[in-house]
N, C-alpha and C positions, 0 to 999 in steps of 0.2 A: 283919811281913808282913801282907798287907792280907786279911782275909776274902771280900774280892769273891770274887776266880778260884775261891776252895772252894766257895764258894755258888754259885757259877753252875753248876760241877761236879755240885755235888747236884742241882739242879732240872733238869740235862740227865740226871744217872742217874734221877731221879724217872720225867721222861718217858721214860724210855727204857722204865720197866718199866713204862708203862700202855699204850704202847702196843706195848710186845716181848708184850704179851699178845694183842691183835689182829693183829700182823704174824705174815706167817709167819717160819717157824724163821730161814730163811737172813737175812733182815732185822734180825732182833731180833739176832743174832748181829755183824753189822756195827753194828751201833747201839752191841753192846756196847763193841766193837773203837776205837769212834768215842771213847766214854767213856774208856778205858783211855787211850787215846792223851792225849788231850786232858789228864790229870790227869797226866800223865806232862810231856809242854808247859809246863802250867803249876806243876811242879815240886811238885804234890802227890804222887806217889808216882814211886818210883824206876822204871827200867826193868824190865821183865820178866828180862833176863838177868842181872842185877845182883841179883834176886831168884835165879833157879835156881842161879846161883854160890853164894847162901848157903847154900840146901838140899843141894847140890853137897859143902860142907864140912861140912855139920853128918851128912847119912848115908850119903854119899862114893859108892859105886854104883847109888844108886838110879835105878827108872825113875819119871820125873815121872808121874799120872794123867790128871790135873786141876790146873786154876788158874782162878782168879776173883778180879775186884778187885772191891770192894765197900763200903758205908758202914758202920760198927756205930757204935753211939749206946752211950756209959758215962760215970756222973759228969756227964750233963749236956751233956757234950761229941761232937763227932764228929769220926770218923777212917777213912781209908780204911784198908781191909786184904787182902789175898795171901790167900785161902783155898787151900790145896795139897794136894794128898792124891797120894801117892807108894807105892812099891812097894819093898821094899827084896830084896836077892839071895836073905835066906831066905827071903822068902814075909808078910812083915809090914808093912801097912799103916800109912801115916804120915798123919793130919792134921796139918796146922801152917797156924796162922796168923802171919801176917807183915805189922808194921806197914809201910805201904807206904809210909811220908814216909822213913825210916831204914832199915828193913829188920830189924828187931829182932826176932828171934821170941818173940810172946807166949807160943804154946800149942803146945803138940805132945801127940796123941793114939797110942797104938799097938794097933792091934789083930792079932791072929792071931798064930799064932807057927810055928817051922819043927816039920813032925810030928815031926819025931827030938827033937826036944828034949825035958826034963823039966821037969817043976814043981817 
């Protein structure tokens, strides 16, 4: 697969975030939307529901919070990723990150837990 389309990818996320800092909210928002799309196009990360379907099966009723697709730099290398942060029915917080080329979950974070519970 050719590097081009990723790279052109990045330097349209680049710009997106130099000037989602001078644009206003509503702008930089579509900017983002514009990024997402386009990485999605050009077959760098999967579709957004194709993502909520995995979260979907990994902690079955939860409500979504947030989502953000994004670069992170490891080993040298770069890759887009699903940052997610969800709600689950007892009251506990999910981050997960989610490689966006496959859908793979790197990371899941938990925080809070249901008050009746024990330790």
């Amino acid at each position: 697969m050719s590097r081009r389309p990723f790279m052109l990818c990045l330097k349209i996320a680049r710009c997106a975030l130099v000037l989602g800092a001078m644009l206003p909210t509503h702008a930089a928002q579509q900017s983002e939307q514009d990024d997402a799309r386009y990485a999605v196009q050009a077959g760098l990360a999967l579709p957004f529901q194709a993502v909520r379907e995995r979260v979907a099966r990994y902690c079955g009723n939860c409500e979504l919070l947030e989502a953000k697709l994004h670069e992170e730099k490891e080993d040298g290398r770069r890759f887009l990723v699903y940052e997610i942060k969800a709600i689950t029915p007892d009251g506990q917080v999910l981050k997960m990150k989610i490689a966006a080329a496959n859908g793979e979950i790197l990371k899941i974070k938990r925080k809070g837990m249901n008050p009746l519970e024990t330790r």
